[in-house]
C-alpha positions as CSV (number, residue, x, y, z in Angstrom):
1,X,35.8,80.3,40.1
2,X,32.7,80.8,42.5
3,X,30.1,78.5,43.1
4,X,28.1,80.3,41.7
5,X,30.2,80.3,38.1
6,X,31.0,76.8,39.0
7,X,27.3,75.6,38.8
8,X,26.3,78.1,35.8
9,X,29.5,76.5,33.9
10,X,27.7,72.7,34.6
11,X,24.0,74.1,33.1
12,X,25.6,75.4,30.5
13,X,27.4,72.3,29.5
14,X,24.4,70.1,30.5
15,X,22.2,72.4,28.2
16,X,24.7,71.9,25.5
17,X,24.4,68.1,25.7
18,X,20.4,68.5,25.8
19,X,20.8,70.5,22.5
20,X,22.8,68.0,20.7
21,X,20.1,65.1,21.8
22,X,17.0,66.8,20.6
23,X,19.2,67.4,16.8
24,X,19.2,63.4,16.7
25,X,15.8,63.3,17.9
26,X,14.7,65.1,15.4
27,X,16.7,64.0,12.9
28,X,15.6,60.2,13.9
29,X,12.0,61.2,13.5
30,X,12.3,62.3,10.4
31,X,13.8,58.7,9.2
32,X,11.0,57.2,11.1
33,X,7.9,59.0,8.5
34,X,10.1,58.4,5.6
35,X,10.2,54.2,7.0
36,X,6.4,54.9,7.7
37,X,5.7,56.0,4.1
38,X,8.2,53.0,3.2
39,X,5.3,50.6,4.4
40,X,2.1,52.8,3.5
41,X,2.3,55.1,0.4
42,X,5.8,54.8,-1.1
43,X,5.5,53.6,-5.0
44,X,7.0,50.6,-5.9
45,X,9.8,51.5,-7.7
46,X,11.0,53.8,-5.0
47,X,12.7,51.1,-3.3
48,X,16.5,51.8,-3.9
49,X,16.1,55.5,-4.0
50,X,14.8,54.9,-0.3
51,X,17.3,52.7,0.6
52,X,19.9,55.2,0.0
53,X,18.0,58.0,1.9
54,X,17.6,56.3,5.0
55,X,21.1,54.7,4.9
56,X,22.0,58.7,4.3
57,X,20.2,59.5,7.1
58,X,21.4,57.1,9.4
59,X,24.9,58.0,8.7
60,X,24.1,61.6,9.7
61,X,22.5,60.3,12.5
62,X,25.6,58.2,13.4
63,X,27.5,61.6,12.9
64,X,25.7,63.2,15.8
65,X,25.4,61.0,17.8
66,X,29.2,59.9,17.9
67,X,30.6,63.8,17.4
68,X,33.7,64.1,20.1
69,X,31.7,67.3,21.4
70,X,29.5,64.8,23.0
71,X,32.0,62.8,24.3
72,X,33.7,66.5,26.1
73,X,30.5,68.1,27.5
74,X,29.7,64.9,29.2
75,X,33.3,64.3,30.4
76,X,32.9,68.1,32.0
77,X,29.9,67.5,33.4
78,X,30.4,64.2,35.1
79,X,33.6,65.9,36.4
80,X,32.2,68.8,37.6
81,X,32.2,69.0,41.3
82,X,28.5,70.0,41.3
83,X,27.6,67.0,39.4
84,X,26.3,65.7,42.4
85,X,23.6,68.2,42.7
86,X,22.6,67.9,39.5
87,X,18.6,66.3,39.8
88,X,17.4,62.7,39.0
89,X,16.2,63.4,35.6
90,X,19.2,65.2,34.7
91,X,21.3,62.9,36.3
92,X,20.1,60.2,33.8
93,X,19.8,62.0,30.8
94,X,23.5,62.3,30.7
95,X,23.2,58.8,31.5
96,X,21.0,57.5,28.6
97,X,23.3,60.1,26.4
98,X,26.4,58.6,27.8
99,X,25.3,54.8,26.9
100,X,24.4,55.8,23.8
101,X,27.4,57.4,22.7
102,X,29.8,54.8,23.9
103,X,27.6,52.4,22.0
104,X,27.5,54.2,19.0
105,X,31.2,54.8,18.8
106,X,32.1,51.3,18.8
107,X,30.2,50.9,15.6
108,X,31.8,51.9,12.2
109,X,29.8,54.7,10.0
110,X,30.2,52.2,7.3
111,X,28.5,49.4,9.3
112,X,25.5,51.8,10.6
113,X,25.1,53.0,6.4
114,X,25.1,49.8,5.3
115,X,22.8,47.9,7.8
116,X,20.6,50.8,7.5
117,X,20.4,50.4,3.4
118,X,20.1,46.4,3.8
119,X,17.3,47.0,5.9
120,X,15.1,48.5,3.3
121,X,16.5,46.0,1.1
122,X,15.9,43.0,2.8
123,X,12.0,44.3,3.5
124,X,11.1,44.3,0.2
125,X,12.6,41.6,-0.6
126,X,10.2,40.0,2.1
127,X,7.3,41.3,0.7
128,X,7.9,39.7,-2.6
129,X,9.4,36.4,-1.1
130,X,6.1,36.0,1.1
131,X,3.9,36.7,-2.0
132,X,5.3,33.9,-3.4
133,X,5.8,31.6,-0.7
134,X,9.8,31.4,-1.5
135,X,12.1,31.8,1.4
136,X,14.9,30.7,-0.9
137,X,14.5,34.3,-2.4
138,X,14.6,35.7,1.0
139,X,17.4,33.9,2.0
140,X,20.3,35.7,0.7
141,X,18.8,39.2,2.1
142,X,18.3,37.5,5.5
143,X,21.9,36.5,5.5
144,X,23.0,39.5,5.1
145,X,21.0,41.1,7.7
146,X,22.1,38.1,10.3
147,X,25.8,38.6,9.6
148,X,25.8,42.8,9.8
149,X,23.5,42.6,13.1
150,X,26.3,39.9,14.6
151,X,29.4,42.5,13.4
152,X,27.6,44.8,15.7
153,X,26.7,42.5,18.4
154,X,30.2,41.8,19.0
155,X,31.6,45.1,18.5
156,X,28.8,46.5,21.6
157,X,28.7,42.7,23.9
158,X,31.7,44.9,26.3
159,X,30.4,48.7,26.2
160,X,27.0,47.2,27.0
161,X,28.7,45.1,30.1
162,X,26.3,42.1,27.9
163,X,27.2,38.6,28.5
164,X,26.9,37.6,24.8
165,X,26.6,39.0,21.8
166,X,23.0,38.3,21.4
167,X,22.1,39.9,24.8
168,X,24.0,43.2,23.4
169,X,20.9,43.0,20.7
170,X,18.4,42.1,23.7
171,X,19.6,45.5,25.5
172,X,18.7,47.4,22.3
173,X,15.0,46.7,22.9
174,X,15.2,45.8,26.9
175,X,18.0,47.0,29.0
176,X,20.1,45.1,31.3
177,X,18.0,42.0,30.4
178,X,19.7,39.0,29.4
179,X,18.9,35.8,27.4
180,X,19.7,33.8,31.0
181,X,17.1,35.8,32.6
182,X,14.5,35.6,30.2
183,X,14.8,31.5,29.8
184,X,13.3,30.6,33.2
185,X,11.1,33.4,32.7
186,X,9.7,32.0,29.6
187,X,9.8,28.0,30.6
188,X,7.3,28.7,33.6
189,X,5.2,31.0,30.8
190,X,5.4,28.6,28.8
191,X,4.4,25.4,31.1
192,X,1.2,27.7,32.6
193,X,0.1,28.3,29.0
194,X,0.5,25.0,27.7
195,X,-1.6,23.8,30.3
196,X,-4.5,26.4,29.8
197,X,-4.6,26.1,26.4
198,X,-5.3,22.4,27.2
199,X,-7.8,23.2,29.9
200,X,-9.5,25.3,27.5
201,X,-9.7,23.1,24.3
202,X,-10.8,20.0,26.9
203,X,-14.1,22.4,28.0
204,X,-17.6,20.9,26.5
205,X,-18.3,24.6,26.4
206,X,-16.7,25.9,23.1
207,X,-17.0,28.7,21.6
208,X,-18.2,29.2,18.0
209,X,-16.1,31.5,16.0
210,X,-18.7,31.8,13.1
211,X,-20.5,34.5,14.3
212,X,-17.5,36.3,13.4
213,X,-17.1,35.6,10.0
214,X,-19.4,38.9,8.5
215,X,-18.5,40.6,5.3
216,X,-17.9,44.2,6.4
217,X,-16.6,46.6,3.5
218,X,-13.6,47.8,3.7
219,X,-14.5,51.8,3.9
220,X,-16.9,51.0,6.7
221,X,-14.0,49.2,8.7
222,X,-12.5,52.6,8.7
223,X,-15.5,54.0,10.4
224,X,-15.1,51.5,13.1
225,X,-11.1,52.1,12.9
226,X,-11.6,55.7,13.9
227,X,-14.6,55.4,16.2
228,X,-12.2,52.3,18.4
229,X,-9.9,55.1,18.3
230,X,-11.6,57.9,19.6
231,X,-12.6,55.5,22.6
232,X,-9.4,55.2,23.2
233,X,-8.7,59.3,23.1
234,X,-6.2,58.7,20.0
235,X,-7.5,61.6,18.3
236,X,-6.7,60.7,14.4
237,X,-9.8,63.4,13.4
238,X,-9.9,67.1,14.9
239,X,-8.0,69.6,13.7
240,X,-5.5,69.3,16.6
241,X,-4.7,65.2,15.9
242,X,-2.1,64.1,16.3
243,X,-3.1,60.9,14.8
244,X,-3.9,59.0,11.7
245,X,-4.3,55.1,10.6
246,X,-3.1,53.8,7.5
247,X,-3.2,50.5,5.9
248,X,-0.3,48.1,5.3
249,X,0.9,44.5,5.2
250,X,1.9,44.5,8.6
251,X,0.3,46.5,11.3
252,X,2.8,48.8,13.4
253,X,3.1,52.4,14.9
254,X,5.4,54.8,14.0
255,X,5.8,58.3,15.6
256,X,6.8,60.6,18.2
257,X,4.4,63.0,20.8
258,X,2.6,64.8,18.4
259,X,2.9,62.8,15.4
260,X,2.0,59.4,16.6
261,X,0.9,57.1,13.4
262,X,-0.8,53.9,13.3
263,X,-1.7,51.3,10.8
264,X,-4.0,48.1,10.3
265,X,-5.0,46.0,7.7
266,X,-8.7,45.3,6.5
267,X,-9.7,41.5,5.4
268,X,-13.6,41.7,4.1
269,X,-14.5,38.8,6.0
270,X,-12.3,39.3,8.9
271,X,-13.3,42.2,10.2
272,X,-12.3,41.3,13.5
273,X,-8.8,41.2,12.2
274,X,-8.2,45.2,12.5
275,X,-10.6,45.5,15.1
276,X,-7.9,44.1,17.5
277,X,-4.9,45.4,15.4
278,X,-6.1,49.1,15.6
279,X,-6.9,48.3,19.6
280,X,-3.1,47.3,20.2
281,X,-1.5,49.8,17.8
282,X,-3.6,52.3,19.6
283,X,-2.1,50.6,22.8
284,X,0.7,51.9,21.5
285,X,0.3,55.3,20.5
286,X,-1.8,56.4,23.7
287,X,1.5,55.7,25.8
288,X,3.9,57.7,22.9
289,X,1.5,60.3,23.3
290,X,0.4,60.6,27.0
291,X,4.7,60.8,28.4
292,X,5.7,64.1,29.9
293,X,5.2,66.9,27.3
294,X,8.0,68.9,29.3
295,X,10.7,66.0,28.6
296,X,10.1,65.7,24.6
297,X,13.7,66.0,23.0
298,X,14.9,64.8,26.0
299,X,16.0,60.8,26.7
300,X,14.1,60.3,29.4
301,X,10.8,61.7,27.4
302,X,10.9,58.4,25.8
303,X,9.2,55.1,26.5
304,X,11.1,53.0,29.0
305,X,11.8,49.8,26.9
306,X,10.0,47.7,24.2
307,X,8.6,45.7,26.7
308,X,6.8,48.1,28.3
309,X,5.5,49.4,25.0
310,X,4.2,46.0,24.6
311,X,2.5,45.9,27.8
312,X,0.1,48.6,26.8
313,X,-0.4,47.5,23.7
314,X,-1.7,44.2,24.9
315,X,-3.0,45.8,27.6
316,X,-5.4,48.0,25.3
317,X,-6.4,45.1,23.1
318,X,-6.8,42.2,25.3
319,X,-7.2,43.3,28.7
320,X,-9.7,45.9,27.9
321,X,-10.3,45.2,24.2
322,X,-11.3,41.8,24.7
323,X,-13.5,42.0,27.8
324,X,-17.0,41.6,28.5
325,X,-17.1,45.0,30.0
326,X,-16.3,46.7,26.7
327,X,-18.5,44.7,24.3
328,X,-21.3,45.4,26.8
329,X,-20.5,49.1,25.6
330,X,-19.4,48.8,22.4
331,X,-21.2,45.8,20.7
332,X,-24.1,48.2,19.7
333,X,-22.0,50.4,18.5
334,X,-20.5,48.0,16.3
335,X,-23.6,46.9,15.0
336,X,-24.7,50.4,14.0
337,X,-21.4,51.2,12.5
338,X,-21.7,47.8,10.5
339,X,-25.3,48.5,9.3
340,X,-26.1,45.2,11.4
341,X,-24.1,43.0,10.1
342,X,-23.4,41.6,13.3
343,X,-27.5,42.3,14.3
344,X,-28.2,38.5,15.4
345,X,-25.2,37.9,17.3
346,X,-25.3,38.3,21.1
347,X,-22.8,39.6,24.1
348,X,-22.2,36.4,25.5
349,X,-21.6,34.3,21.9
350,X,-19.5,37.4,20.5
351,X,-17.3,37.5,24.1
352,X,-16.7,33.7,23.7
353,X,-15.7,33.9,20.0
354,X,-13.1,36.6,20.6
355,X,-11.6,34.5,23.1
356,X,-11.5,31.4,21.8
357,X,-8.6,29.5,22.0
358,X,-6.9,27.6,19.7
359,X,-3.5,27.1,18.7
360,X,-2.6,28.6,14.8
361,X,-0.2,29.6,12.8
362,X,0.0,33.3,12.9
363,X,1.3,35.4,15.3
364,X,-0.9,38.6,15.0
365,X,-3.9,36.4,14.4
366,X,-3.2,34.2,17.7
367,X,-5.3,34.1,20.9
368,X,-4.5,35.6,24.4
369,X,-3.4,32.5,25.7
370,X,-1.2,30.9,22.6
371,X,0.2,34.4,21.9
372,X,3.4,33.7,24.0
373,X,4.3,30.6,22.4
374,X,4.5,32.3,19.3
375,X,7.5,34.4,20.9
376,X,8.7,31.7,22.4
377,X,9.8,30.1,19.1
378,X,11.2,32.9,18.1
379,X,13.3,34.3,21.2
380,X,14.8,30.3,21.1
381,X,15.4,30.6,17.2
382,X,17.4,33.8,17.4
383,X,19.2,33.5,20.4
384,X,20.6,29.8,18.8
385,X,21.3,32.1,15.5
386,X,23.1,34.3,17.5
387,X,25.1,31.9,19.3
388,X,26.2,29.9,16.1
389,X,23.6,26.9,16.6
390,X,21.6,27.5,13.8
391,X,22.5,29.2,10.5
392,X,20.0,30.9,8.4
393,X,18.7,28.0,6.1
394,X,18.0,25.8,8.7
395,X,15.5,28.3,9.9
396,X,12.2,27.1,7.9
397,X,12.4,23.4,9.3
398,X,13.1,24.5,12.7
399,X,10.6,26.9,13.0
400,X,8.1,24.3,11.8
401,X,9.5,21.9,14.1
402,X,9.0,24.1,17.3
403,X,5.7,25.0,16.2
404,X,4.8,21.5,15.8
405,X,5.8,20.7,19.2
406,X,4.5,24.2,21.0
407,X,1.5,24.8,19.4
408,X,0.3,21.3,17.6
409,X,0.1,22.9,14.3
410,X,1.6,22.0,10.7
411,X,2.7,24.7,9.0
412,X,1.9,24.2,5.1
413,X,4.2,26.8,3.4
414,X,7.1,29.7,4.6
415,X,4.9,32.4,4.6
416,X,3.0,31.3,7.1
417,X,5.3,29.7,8.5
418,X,9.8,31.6,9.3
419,X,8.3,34.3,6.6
420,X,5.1,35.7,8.1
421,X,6.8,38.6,10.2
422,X,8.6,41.8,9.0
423,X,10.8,41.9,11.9
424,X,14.1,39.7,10.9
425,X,14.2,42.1,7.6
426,X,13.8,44.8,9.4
427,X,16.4,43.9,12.1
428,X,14.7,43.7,15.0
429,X,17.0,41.2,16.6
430,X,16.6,40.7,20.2
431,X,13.4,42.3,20.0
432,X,10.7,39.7,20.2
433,X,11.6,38.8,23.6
434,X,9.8,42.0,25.0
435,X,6.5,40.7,23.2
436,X,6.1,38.1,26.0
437,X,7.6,40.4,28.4
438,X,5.1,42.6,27.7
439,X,2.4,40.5,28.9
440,X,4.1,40.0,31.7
441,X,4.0,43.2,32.8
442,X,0.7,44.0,31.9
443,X,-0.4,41.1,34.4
444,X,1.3,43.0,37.0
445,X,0.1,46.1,35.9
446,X,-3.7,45.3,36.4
447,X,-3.2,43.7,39.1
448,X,-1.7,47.1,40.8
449,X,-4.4,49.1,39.0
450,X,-7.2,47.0,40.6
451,X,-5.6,47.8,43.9
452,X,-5.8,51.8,43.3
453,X,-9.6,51.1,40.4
454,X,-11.7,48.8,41.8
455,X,-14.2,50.3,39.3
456,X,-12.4,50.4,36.2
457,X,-14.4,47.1,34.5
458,X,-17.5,49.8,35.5
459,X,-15.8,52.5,33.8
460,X,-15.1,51.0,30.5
461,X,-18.9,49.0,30.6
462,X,-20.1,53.0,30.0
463,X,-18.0,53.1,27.3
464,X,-15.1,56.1,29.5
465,X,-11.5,54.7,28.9
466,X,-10.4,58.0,30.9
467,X,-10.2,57.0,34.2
468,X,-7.4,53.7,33.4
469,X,-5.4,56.4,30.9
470,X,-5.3,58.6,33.8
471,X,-4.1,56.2,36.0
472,X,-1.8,55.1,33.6
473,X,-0.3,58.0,33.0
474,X,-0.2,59.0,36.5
475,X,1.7,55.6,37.9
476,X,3.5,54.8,34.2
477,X,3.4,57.4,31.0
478,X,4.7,60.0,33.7
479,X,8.1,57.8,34.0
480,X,8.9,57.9,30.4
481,X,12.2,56.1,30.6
482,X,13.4,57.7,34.1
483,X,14.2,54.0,34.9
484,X,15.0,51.3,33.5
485,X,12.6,48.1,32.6
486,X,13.0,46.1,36.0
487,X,13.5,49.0,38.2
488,X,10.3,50.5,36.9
489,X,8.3,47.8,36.9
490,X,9.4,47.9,40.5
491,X,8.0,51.1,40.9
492,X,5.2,50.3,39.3
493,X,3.9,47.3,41.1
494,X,6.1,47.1,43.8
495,X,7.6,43.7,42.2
496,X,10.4,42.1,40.7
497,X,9.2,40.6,37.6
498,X,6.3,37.8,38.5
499,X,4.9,35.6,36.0
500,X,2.4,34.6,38.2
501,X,0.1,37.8,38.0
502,X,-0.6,37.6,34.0
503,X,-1.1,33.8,34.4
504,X,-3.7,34.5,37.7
505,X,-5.5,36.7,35.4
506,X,-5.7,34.6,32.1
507,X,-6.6,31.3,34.2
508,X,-9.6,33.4,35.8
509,X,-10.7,34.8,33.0
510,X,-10.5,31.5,30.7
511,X,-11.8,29.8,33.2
512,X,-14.9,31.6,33.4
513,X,-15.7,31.5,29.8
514,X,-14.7,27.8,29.3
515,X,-16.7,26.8,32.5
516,X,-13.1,25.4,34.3
């Protein structure tokens, strides 16, 4: 065979393997709006019917993903003596194919069906269970869900090369990040926010967080839900959008490139409630919708880790979101939007009231600088679960016990208290970690921004987001998940992972507004 036949043989394999990833792509996304209409517009009674079409799904998915064709084209191409010459991106698509296909394998059908149908399940069941402030009828579905997502953790601890079976479920949401490398992270978070959050509630300058409480009609929060996205460039209106926002219990975004959907929640007298949950959902969506159109169906057209989707998220709703700069812009606006409802209240007392800080109960209602502690609790709960600490029903008085200790609250009931998030039901175990992470990184991230934007506080003070998306998606969004989480926040910022950044910039900012 020539060289020439030798490397058309290698494309054509490697074009096979590209063909069979963008079939599970697209089959995945499809899951994803039916889990979407799950949460948004799905009838009540739809429940079991839905259960069994996504468990469906996911055993086609399962199919796909684990069909021995997969398993031969990548055997021919890493064996191919011109794999060598093969590019970076394609190098680590096999790669990212590869991983997941010796993952996948390990894991019966039967398991993937089943954890698939609990999952909707066990959601519901939340819902109802949270209504009525009774985790002892969320108990038994939570069970369940804790003893299929440890059958799997053990059956991918080896493939993954993870040290324990809970880091196998970290690596699902952060690769090649371990529980031992988070802890240390987190204790030094932990002991700088502790001790800002103290600083801050020992200020004689306080904030007063009535200004905030305005009765704004639900239909006009949607105006100001559309018009926070548009500054933003998350286009939910034109006839090219690619967007939309719905309403649901708990926020999240759900999508891929050109269908990229958010949701919120609206509270009357809250309305600064889904100001900041459209701001981080939009976080999100701007980075699924700004990576390399010329990679979509591809692995590495996907977002790097969990972590990093975090970072933008908080990046959009704190760092930006919660600034002077943009209120300087946008605080007008809001009034107009709002039919003045906010007409007596000025830059500096609003700024100061969106910032306060002050240890609660709920996670998606916490500050910037308590935020953490809330994953905290959560990273140590699941990793002891995980490692046969803790079982299930010991859960509630554990939880309040940390947050007791963390956060110097009491927590009254379950629901606000082990119940209040959607993420145990729906599996997500290992996944909170990259919550905190993600702060992390965006600490590092702004600080490498400001190096390259000195302007950009200018920039979003005129009300033009454009110039941090575009470096964004210059230095990060153009990555996509060409790397993995450490080695691109390498790239980056030039920097290991570095606490110190995110707690530079929250002890400068907070210290500013609280005089310290």
């Amino acid at each position: 065979m020539t060289d020439m036949e030798t490397a058309s043989s290698l494309l054509e394999n490697y074009d096979a393997l590209l063909a069979r990833a963008k079939e599970l792509v697209i089959l995945m996304t499809a899951s994803g709006v039916l889990e979407w209409d799950m949460e948004t517009k799905m009838p009540p009674r739809g429940i079991i019917l839905r259960s069994q079409q996504l468990s469906l799904l996911s055993q086609f998915a399962h199919r796909l993903g684990t069909d021995p064709v997969i398993g031969s084209l990548i055997s021919k191409i890493e064996s191919d003596p011109g794999f060598g010459e093969l590019n970076e991106v394609q190098r680590r698509n096999v790669h990212l194919i590869r991983k997941n296909y010796e993952e996948q394998t390990k894991l019966p059908e039967k398991l993937v069906a089943e954890t698939a149908r609990q999952r909707a399940i066990a959601i519901d069941v939340w819902k109802k269970a949270k209504a009525s402030r009774d985790f002892s009828l969320f108990r038994p579905e939570l069970e369940k869900v804790v003893d299929l997502k440890a059958q799997a953790a053990v059956m991918l601890k080896d493939v993954k090369g993870s040290p324990t079976p809970y880091d196998a479920l970290v690596d699902d949401f952060e690769p090649r990040m371990t529980a031992a490398q988070i802890g240390p992270i987190f204790d030094e978070l932990k002991a700088g926010l502790i001790s800002i959050t103290q600083r801050c509630q020992a200020s004689p300058r306080q904030p007063n967080p009535g200004v905030l409480e305005r009765f704004v009609p639900m239909d006009v929060q949607r105006r100001v839900a559309e018009s926070l996205a548009s500054f933003v460039l998350y286009d939910v209106k034109s006839g090219q959008a690619g967007g939309r926002i719905d309403e649901t219990e708990h926020p999240f975004t759900q999508g891929y490139y050109d269908d990229v959907r958010i949701t919120t929640h609206y509270h009357e007298k809250n309305p600064t409630s889904s100001i900041f949950s459209v701001l981080h959902e939009a976080g999100h969506a701007t980075y699924e919708q700004n990576l390399p159109g010329g990679w979509m169906y591809q692995p590495v057209g996907a977002a790097c880790s969990s972590g990093f989707h975090e970072s933008q998220s908080r990046f959009v709703e704190n760092i930006v979101g919660r600034s002077t700069e943009f209120w300087s812009f946008y605080l007008p606006k809001l009034k107009e939007l709002t039919d003045g409802a906010f007409a007596d209240v000025d830059l500096g007392s609003f700024v100061r009231a969106i910032n306060q800080v002050k240890p609660s109960k709920i996670r998606v209602e916490a500050d910037e600088v308590t935020y953490c502690l809330h994953i905290i609790v959560r990273f140590e709960l699941e990793r002891d679960i995980f490692a046969g600490k803790v079982k299930v029903s010991e859960l509630p008085q554990l939880w309040n016990e940390k947050y007791a200790e963390y956060l110097g609250v009491k927590i009254e009931n379950d629901s606000e208290g082990v119940m209040q998030d959607t993420h145990w039901a729906a599996t997500y175990f290992g996944y909170f970690p990259s919550y905190a992470l993600g702060n992390v990184y965006s600490g590092q991230i702004l600080h490498a921004m400001e190096r390259d934007l000195p302007d950009w506080r200018n920039s979003i003070s005129r009300g033009d987001f454009s110039p941090v998306r575009g470096w964004l998606r210059e230095h990060l969004y153009s990555l996509g998940n060409l790397y993995d989480p450490t080695d691109l926040l390498r790239r980056v910022t030039g920097e290991d992972i570095n606490v110190r950044y995110y707690l530079d910039y929250l002890r400068s900012k907070y210290g500013e507004l609280y005089g310290f």
